[in-house]
C-alpha positions in Angstrom: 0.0 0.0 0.0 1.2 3.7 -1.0 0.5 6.3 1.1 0.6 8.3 -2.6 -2.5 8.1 -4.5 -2.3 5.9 -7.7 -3.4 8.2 -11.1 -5.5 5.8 -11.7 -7.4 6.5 -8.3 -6.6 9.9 -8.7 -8.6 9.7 -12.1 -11.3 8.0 -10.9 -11.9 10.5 -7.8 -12.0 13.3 -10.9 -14.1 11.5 -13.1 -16.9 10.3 -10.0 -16.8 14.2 -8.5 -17.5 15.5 -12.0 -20.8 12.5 -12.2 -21.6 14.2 -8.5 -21.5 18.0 -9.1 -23.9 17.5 -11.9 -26.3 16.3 -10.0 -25.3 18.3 -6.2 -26.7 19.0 -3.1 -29.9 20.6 -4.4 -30.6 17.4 -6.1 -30.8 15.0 -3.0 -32.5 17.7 -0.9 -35.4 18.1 -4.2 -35.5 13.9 -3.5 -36.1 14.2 0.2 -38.4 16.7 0.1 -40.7 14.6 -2.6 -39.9 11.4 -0.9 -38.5 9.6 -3.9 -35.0 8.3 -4.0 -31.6 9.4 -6.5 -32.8 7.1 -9.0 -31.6 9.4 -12.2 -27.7 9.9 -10.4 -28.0 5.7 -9.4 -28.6 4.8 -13.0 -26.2 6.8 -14.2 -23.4 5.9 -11.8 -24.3 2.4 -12.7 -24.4 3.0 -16.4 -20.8 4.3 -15.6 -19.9 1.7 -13.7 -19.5 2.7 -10.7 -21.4 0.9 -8.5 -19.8 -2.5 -9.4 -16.6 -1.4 -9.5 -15.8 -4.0 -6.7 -17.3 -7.0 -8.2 -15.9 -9.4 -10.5 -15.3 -8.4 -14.4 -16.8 -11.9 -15.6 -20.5 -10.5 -13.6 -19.9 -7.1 -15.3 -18.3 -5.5 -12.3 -15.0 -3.7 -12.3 -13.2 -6.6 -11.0 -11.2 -3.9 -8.4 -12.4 -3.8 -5.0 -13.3 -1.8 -1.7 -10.6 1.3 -2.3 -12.2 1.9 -5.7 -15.8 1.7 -4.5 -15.3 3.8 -1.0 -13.4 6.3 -3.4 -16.6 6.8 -5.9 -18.8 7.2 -2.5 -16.7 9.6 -1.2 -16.0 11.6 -4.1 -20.2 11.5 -4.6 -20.4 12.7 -1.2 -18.2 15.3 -1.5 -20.2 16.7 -4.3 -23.5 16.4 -1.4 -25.0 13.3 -3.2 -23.8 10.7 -1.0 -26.1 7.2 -2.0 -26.4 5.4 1.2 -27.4 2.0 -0.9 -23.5 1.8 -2.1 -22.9 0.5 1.6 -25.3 -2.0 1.3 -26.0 -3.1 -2.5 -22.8 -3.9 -3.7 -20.6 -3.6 -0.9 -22.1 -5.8 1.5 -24.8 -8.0 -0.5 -22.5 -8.1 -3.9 -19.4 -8.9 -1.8 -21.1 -11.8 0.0 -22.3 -12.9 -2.8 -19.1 -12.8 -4.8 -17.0 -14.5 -2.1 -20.0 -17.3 -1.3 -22.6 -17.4 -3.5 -23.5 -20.3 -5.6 -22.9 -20.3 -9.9 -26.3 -19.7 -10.2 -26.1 -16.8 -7.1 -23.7 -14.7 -8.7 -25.4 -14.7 -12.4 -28.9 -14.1 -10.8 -27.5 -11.4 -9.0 -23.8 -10.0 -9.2 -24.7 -8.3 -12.8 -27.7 -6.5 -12.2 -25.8 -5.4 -8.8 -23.0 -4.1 -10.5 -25.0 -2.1 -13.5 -27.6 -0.7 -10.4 -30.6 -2.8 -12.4 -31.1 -4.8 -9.3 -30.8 -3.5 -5.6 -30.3 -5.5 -2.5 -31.1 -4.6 1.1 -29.4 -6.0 4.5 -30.9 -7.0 7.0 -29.5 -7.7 10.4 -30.5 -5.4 13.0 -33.4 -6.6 15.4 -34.9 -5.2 18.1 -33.7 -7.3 21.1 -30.6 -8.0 19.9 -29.1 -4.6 19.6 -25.5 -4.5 19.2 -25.4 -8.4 20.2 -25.1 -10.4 17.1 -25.4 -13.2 19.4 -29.0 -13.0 20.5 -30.2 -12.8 17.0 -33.9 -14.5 16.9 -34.2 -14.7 13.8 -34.1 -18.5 12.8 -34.8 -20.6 9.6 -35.6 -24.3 9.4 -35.2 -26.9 6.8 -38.5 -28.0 5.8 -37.8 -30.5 3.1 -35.4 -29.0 -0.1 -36.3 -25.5 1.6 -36.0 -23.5 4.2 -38.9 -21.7 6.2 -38.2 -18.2 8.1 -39.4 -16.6 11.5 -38.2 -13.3 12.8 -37.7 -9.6 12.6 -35.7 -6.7 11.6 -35.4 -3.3 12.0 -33.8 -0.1 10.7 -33.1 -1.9 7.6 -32.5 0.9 4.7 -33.9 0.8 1.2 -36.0 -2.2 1.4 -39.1 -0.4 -0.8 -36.8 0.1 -3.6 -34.5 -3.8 -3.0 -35.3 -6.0 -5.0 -34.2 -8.5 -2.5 -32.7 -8.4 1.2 -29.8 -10.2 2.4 -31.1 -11.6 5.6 -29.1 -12.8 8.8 -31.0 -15.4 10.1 -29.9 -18.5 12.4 -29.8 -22.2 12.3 -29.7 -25.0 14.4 -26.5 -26.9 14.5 -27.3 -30.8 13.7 -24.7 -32.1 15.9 -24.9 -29.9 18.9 -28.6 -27.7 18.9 -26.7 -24.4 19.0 -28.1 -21.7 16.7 -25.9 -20.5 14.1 -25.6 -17.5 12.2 -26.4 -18.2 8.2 -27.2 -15.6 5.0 -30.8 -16.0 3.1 -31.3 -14.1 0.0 -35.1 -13.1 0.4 -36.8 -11.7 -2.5 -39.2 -8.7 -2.0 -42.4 -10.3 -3.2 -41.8 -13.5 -0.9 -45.4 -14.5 0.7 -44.9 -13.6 4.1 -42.9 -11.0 4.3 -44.1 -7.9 5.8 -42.6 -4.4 5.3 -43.0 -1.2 7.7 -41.7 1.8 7.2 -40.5 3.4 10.4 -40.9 7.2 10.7 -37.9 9.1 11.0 -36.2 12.6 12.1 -33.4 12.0 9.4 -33.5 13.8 5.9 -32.3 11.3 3.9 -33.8 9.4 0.7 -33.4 6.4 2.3 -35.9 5.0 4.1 -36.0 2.6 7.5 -37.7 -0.3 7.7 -39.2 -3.1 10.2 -39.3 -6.3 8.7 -41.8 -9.3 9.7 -41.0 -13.0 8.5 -44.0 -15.5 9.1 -43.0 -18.5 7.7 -41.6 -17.2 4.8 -40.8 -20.5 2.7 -37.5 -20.3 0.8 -36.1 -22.5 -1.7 -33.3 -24.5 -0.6 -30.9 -22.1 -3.2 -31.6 -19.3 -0.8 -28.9 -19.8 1.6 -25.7 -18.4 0.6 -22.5 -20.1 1.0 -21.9 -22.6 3.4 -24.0 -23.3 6.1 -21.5 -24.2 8.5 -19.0 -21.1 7.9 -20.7 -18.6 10.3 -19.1 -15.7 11.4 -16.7 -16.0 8.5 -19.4 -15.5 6.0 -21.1 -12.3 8.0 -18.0 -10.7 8.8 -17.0 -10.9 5.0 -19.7 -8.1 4.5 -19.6 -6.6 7.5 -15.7 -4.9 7.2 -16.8 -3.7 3.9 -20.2 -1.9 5.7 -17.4 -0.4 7.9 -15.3 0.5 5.5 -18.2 2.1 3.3 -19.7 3.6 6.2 -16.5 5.5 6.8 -16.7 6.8 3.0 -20.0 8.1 3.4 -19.2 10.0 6.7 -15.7 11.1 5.0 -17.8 12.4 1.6 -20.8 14.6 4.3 -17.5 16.2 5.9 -15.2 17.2 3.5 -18.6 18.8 1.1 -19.5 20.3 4.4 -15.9 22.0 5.0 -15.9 22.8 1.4 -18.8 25.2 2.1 -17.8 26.6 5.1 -14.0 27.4 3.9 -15.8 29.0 0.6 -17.8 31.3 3.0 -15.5 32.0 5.6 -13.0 33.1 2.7 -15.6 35.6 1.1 -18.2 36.5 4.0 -17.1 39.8 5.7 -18.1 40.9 8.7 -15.9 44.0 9.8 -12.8 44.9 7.6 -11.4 41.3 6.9 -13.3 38.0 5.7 -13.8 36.0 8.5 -11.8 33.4 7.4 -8.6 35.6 8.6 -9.5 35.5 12.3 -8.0 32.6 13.9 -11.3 31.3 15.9 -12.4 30.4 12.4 -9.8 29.7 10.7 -8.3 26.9 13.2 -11.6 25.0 13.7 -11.4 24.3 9.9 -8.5 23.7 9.8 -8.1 21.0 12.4 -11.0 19.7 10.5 -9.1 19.5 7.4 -6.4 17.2 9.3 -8.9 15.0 10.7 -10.5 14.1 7.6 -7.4 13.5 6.3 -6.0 11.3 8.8 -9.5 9.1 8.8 -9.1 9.0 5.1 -5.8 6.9 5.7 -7.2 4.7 8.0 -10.5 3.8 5.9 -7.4 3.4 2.5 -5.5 0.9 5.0 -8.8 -0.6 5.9 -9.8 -1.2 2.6 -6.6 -2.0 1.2 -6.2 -5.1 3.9 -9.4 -6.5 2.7 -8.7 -6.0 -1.1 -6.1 -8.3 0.3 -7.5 -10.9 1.9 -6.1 -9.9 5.5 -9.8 -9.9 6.7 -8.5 -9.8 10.4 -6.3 -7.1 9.7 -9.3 -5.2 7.6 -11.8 -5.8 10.6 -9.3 -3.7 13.6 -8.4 -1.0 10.2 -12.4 -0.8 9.5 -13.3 -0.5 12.6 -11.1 2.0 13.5 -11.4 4.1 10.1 -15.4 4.3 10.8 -14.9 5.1 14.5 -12.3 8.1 13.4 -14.7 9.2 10.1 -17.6 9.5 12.0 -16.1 11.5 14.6 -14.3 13.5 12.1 -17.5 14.1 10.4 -19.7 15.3 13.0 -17.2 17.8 14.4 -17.0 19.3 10.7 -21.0 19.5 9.9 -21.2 21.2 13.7 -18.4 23.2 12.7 -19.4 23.8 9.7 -22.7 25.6 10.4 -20.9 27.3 13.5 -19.1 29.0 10.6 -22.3 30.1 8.6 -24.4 30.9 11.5 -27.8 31.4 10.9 -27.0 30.9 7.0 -25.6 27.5 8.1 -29.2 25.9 8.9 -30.5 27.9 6.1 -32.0 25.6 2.7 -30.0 27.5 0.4 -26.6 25.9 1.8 -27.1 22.4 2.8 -25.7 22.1 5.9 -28.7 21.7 8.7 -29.8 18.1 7.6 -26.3 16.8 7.6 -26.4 17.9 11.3 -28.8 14.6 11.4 -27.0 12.6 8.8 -23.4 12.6 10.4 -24.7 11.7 13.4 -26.3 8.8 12.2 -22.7 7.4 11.4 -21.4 7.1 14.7 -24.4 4.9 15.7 -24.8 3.1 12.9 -23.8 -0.2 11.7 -22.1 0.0 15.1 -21.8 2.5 17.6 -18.5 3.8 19.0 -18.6 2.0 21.9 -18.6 -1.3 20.6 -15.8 -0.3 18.4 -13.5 0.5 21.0 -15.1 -2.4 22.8 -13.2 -4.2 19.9 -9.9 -2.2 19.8 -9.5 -3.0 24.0 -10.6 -6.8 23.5 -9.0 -7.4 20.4 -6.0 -5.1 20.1 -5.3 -4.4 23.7 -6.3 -7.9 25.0 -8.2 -6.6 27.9 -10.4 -8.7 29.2 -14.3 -8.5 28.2 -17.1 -6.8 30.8 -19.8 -9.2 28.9 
């Protein structure tokens, strides 16, 4: 890994922020506000070929990996027209499938993924389980060549536009009773599957969802991969949800510090722009630096995983979303500190990133489980739970 960008990256951050200042901040803010998502600027980054940039040439992806991908999301980000689906379409559910899938898996799925034809949820979040993996209800039991599924999920994203969701579900080990933790591709007119949107204080074109699963019968070419591999399987998309979580934050902040350098350099108050005093000046700038230094962390992370170091990608993702989240919320306050009452104004963008940044340092895990990580994992300190 160079710590000096490749011109091929380079070119690729040019070519994605010139797809991302066509469409722009007004753009996402005009979807919100008729509750429709960036379907126009998700075709198009498909058509481009973008959004498979990770996935294998042979399914029509890139055949490149998480770098290039978290590069395109951050570079649309930093043009204010971050697509939250990237971390979950073909990041997590294309990767999975890439790595695991079946043949038949990967030519169902892995080419409409990679054009943006076909989107794919993910679905792992329940109610009582929280944070804990472990006390995941949902289950699935083999009923003849098939599977039936019980459960629920919540804050899933994008499921009313998904053509399918990438379920975590459990089964029960033959030999020893335990439950187990297995992937099931669940396609969105499956009888018994129930849909909720859940009402939210978060501008964003994305929407949350509750899923229900009442004996939801699926074929036995549902599960994907093995079913004995586990954790293996889950964590395979879960460092890449890090990693592209870490993007997204990284895009918010540095579109945010864009706008706030722009009017701090031209906005004048008494004889000087108020980008020459200091109490304005230094907050940017230490916001600068700490984009910058999470940036390195999430191009480590990523590059570990491109890799195949999967354990060394899970400590470098973790710690690159901990540090981009972080980085981006202190920009976005920042940011609209700078503006004052222009910086929660429409015109400039700012006020529902407020929401949107904070959303990364909770979700797909919150900070304290991360450092939960780094002290168990890293530190080998012993574990409170």
């Amino acid at each position: 890994m160079s710590l000096i960008e490749s011109q091929e990256h380079r070119d690729l951050r040019t070519a994605v922020a010139a797809l991302g200042k066509r469409y722009g901040r007004a753009y996402v803010t005009e979807a919100v506000r008729d509750g429709r998502h960036p379907d126009e600027l998700w075709a198009e980054a498909g058509k481009l070929g973008y959004l498979g940039v990770n996935l294998p040439e042979e399914y029509g992806g890139g055949g490149r990996g998480m770098t290039e991908l978290a590069i395109v999301l951050e570079e649309l980000g930093a043009a204010g027209c971050p697509l939250l689906m990237m971390v979950v379409s073909p990041a997590i559910c294309g990767t999975v499938i890439a790595r695991f899938g079946t043949d038949a898996q990967k030519q169902r799925w892995l080419p409409g993924l990679a054009a943006g034809t076909l989107r794919m949820a993910f679905g792992i979040t329940e109610p009582e389980a929280g944070s804990n993996s472990h006390r995941i209800t949902t289950t699935a039991r083999r009923e003849g060549d098939g599977w039936v599924l019980n459960g629920r999920k919540v804050f899933i994203s994008g499921v009313d536009v998904a053509d399918a969701t990438l379920i975590v579900g459990r089964t029960e080990d033959r030999a020893t009773g335990k439950l187990k933790p297995c992937l099931f591709i669940v396609e969105r007119e499956a009888p018994g599957f129930l849909k909720s949107p859940i009402p939210m204080e978060l501008a964003a074109p994305e929407k949350q969802f509750e899923l229900v699963f009442e004996n939801v019968r699926l074929a036995g070419d549902a599960l994907v991969g093995d079913e004995d591999a586990g954790l293996l399987q889950l964590f395979a998309g879960l460092n890449p949800e890090r990693i592209m979580t870490a993007a997204f934050a990284l895009g918010m902040a540095r579109y945010a510090l864009a706008r706030a350098v722009d009017y701090a350099r031209t906005r004048t108050v008494w004889r000087e722009p108020i980008g020459a005093h200091q109490a304005v000046a230094h907050p940017l700038a230490q916001s600068h630096i700490e984009i910058e230094l999470a940036r390195l962390m999430m191009l480590k992370a990523a590059h570990l995983y491109d890799a195949g170091d999967d354990m060394g990608a899970g400590e470098a993702a973790n710690m690159a979303k901990y540090a981009a989240a972080d980085a981006a919320v202190r920009t976005v306050d920042q940011a609209v500190h700078t503006l004052g009452g222009n910086g929660l104004a429409s015109e400039y963008g700012l006020a529902s990133l407020l929401t949107a940044v904070r959303v990364t340092r909770i979700a797909p895990v919150s900070r304290e489980m991360i450092l939960n990580y780094v002290s168990h994992t890293t530190l080998g300190l012993p574990k409170s739970y």
